[in-house]
C-alpha positions, 0 to 999 in steps of 0.5 A, spaced: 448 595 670 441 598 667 436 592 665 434 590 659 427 593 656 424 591 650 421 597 650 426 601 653 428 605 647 436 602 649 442 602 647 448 599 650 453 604 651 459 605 657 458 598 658 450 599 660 444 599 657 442 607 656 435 610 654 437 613 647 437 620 646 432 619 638 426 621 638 424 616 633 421 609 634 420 603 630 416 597 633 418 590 633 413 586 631 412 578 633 411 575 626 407 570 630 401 573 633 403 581 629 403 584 636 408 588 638 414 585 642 418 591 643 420 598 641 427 600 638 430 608 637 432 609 631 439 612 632 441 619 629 448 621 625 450 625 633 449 619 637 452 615 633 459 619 633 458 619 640 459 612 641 464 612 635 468 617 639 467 612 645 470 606 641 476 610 639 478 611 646 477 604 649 479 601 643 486 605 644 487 601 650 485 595 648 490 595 642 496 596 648 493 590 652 498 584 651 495 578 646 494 573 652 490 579 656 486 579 651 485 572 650 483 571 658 477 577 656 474 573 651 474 566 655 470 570 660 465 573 655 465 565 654 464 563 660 458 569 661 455 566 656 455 558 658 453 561 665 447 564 664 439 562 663 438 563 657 431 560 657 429 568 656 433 569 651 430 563 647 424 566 648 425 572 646 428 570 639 422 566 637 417 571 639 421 577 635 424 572 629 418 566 629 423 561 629 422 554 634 424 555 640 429 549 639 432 553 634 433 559 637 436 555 643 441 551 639 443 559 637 445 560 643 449 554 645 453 555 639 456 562 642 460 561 647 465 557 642 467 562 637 469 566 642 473 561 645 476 559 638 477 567 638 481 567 644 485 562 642 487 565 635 488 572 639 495 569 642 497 567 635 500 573 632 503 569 627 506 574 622 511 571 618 520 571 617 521 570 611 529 570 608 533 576 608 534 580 601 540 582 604 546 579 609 545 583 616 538 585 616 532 582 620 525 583 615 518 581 618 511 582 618 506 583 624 498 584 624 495 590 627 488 592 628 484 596 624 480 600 630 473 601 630 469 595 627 463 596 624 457 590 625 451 590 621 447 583 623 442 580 619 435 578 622 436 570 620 441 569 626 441 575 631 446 573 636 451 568 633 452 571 627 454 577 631 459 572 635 462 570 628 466 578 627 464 581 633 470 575 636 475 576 631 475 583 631 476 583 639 481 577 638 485 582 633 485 589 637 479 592 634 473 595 638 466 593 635 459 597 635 454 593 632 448 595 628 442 590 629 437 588 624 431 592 625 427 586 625 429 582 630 434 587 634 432 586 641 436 579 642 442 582 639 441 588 645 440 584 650 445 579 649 450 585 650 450 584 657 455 577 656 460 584 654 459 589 661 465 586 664 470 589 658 473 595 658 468 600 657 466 602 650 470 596 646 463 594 645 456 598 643 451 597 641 445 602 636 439 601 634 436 603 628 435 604 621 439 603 614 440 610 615 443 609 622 448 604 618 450 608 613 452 613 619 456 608 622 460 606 615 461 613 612 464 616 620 471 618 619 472 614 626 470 607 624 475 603 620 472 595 618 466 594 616 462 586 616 455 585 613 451 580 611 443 580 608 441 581 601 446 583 595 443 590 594 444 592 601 451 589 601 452 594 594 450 600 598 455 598 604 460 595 600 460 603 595 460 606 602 466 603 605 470 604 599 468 612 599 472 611 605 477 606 603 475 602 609 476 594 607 470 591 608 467 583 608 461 582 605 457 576 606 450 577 601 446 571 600 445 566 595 441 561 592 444 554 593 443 548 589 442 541 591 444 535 587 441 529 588 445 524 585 442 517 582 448 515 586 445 518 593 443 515 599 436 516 598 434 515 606 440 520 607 439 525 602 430 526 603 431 527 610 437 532 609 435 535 603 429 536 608 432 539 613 437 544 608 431 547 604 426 547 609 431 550 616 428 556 619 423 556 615 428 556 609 430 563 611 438 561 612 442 564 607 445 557 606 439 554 604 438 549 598 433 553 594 435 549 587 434 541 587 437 538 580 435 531 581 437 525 577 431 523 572 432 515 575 431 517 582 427 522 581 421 520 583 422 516 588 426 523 591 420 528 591 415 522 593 419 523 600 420 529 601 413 531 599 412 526 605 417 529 610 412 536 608 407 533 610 410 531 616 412 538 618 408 541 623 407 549 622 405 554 627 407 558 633 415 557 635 413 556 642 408 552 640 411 544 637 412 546 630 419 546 626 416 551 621 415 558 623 413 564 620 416 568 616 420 573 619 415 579 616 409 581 611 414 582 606 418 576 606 412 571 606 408 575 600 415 575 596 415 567 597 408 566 596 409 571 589 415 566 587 412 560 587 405 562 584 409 565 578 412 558 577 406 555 577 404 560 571 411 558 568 409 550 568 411 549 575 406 543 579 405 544 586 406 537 589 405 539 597 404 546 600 404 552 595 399 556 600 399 560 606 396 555 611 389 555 611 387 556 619 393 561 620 390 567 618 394 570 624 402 571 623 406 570 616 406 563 615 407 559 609 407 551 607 414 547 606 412 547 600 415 542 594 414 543 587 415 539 581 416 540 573 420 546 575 426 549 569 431 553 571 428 558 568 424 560 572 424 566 577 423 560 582 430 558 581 433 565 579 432 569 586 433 568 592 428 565 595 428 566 603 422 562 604 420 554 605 421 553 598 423 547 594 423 547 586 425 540 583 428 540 576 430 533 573 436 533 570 439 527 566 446 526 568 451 528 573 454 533 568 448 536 567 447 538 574 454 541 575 452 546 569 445 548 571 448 549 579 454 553 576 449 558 572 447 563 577 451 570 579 450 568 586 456 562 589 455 562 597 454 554 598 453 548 594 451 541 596 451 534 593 448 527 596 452 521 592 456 514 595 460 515 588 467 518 590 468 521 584 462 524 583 464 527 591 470 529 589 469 533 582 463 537 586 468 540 590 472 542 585 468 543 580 462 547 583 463 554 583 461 557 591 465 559 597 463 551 600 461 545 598 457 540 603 457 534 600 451 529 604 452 534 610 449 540 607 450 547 611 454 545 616 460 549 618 466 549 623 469 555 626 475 553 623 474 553 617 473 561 613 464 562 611 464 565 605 461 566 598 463 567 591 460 571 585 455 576 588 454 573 594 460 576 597 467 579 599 471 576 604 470 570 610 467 569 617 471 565 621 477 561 621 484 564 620 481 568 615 476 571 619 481 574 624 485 576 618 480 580 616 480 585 621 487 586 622 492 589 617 499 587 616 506 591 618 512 590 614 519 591 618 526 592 617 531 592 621 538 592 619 541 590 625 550 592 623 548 598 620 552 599 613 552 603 607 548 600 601 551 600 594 544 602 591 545 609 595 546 616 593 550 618 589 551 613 583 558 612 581 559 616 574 560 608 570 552 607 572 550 612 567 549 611 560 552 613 555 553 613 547 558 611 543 563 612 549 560 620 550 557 622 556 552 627 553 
């Protein structure tokens, strides 16, 4: 196989990394340093289809591999990515993303197991045998793949949250063709290499930009469609599957709420509330971006997370640091805009709210903690994708649920208390996809990842995540062939009549 070049133009098609036939380029840059780490192509509607049509034909094979063939493959997938050195790989998504190294390294090891999870699934049929409505007649549903599956990964998570559908897909029979972000694209391509030893074209990979991913969604030859970044991206490819009545699953950010319960176990929740607004520089879609924090342990709350803050070191992720840059000039300046906004709305910095003064290179910005916040605010409105986190003071349990559920968006929640009804009232209450309470954004490849509201249609992982690329069959199969009373023609006495007449 053709190595990896970062500036290579490549895309992996054939099961090799090719040079692309576009003559548009765009550049990768470190966010760190703001040097370039790569260069991309920027693939054209013709390449595309070349690929689809590749899809298509290998998927048509795959299709008629039995269930425990299939299963073997994605063990070996698996078992590629457990055995490689992915020391490069780490490096590589630090350098293109910024996040930390261990970051970047903790990705990785938490790939290999979706595909085994996947493996497994793909064995299990399942479909159903429900009770016959007639006597002699065997009725069933069974599952089928849709075809090609499209996969347009975002720049947060660039090789597991490929992992996540890329895995359900195979395990359902489907060949996939991935569309990574254009901001950290070189370690979703390179890690194709763990897909060589598949049958050829089941697993592609084109570069480029939101025009190359229209053109992958609207061809006649794709058939499923996952997505996951921003809500308005996530309209434009939702309103591009439906043209073509593809399903598609949508996973579209959102603004997550922290509640910090007067009944939390206050060591427990700074260093987890910590943890799940400042996480990859606060770029995960499952972030806290919304504190509410009872009034009677609210100061004793901010006093220890302004002083885990502080404690975080800022800079390179190659460097010892667990806050690393933004992932471009944008984003860095959209949070910086957010929080001097509530500043001017009454907010109070209480640390950070700056970017670093001795980072004049790269898109830093300070884990910053703001205090007096209202939920008004834009701060507390949009989705801050950034290392922000603003605290409201709230007076009562109640109070929090309310203001919590008071936003179109409903990916996750998170909730610190020792009271059991408080624990439990959360998760019924709080209107979001999933409900963490005292664990904030841990998942499980179990168990379905998804948003409500405007933060998403349809789930990743899980049984749910399998189903979402198969379609289901009905069956019936009368096994004693005979007439049926419902059948052409109708007895005369079927018909109505009026006062006994036949009209």
């Amino acid at each position: 196989m053709t190595g990896f070049d970062p500036f290579g133009r490549q895309v992996f098609r054939e099961n090799e990394f090719r040079e692309s036939r576009s003559d548009d380029s765009l550049d990768v840059i470190d966010p760190a340093t703001e040097e370039p780490v790569g260069e991309i192509a920027v693939c054209g509607p013709a390449e595309v289809e070349s690929v689809v049509d590749r899809a298509v034909r290998a998927q048509a094979e795959w299709e008629r591999t039995d269930p425990t063939t299939r299963a073997d493959a994605l063990h070996g997938v698996a078992d590629a990515i457990e055995a490689a050195d992915h020391e490069a790989d780490a490096k590589l998504m630090t350098r293109e993303h910024g996040k930390p190294y261990p970051e970047a390294e903790g990705e990785i090891a938490n790939v290999g197991p979706v595909f085994r999870y996947y493996a497994e699934l793909a064995r299990d049929d399942q479909g159903s045998i429900p009770g016959t409505t007639q006597p002699e007649s065997f009725q069933f549903h069974r599952y089928f793949p849709y075809g090609v599956s499209v996969h347009v990964v975002p720049s947060n998570f660039p090789v597991l949250l490929t992992a996540w559908t890329v895995a359900a897909s195979l395990a359902a029979g489907n060949a996939a063709i991935v569309k990574p972000s254009e901001r950290t694209p070189l370690s979703t391509l390179r890690f194709m290499r763990h897909f060589s030893e598949l049958p050829a074209g089941l697993v592609s990979c084109v570069t480029g930009d939101g025009g190359t991913a229209q053109a992958l969604i609207r061809s006649d030859d794709t058939d499923a469609i996952a997505f996951t970044g921003g809500v308005e991206t996530g309209r434009k490819v939702n309103a591009a599957a439906a043209e073509g009545i593809k399903p598609s699953v949508i996973e579209a950010g959102g603004n997550d709420p922290m509640i910090v319960s007067e009944h939390a176990p206050m060591e427990v929740a700074i260093a987890g509330s910590a943890t799940a607004a400042f996480h990859l520089s606060g770029q995960v879609c499952t972030s806290s971006e919304r504190f509410f924090v009872h009034e009677a342990v609210h100061d004793e709350f901010v006093d220890g997370l302004v002083e885990m803050a502080a404690g975080l070191r800022v800079g390179n992720g190659l460097e010892e640091s667990e806050i690393g840059p933004l992932v471009d000039e944008r984003a860095r300046d959209e949070v910086d805009r957010q929080v001097r906004s509530a500043v001017e709305a009454g907010a109070t910095v209480a640390h950070g709210g700056r970017v670093p003064p001795d980072r004049d290179v790269g898109w830093f910005y300070e884990p910053t903690v703001l205090t007096d916040v209202t939920p008004e605010m834009d701060v507390m409105k949009a989705e801050t994708f950034g290392p922000v986190a603003p605290v409201c003071s709230v007076s009562s349990f109640e109070e929090a649920l309310e203001l919590a559920n008071d936003t179109d968006f409903g990916l996750g929640a998170s909730v610190f208390t020792t009271d059991l009804e408080e624990a439990m009232r959360s998760y019924e209450t709080l209107e979001a996809g999933m409900v963490w309470v005292n664990n904030p954004m841990i998942d499980n490849d179990a168990i379905p990842f998804g948003g409500w509201k405007h933060s998403g249609i349809g789930r990743e992982l899980g049984r749910e995540g399998l189903n979402a690329f198969r379609r289901t069959k009905m069956g019936v199969i009368d096994w004693n062939p005979s007439l049926q009373e419902w059948w052409y023609p109708y007895p005369d006495d079927w018909f109505y009549s009026s006062g006994g007449e036949r009209f």
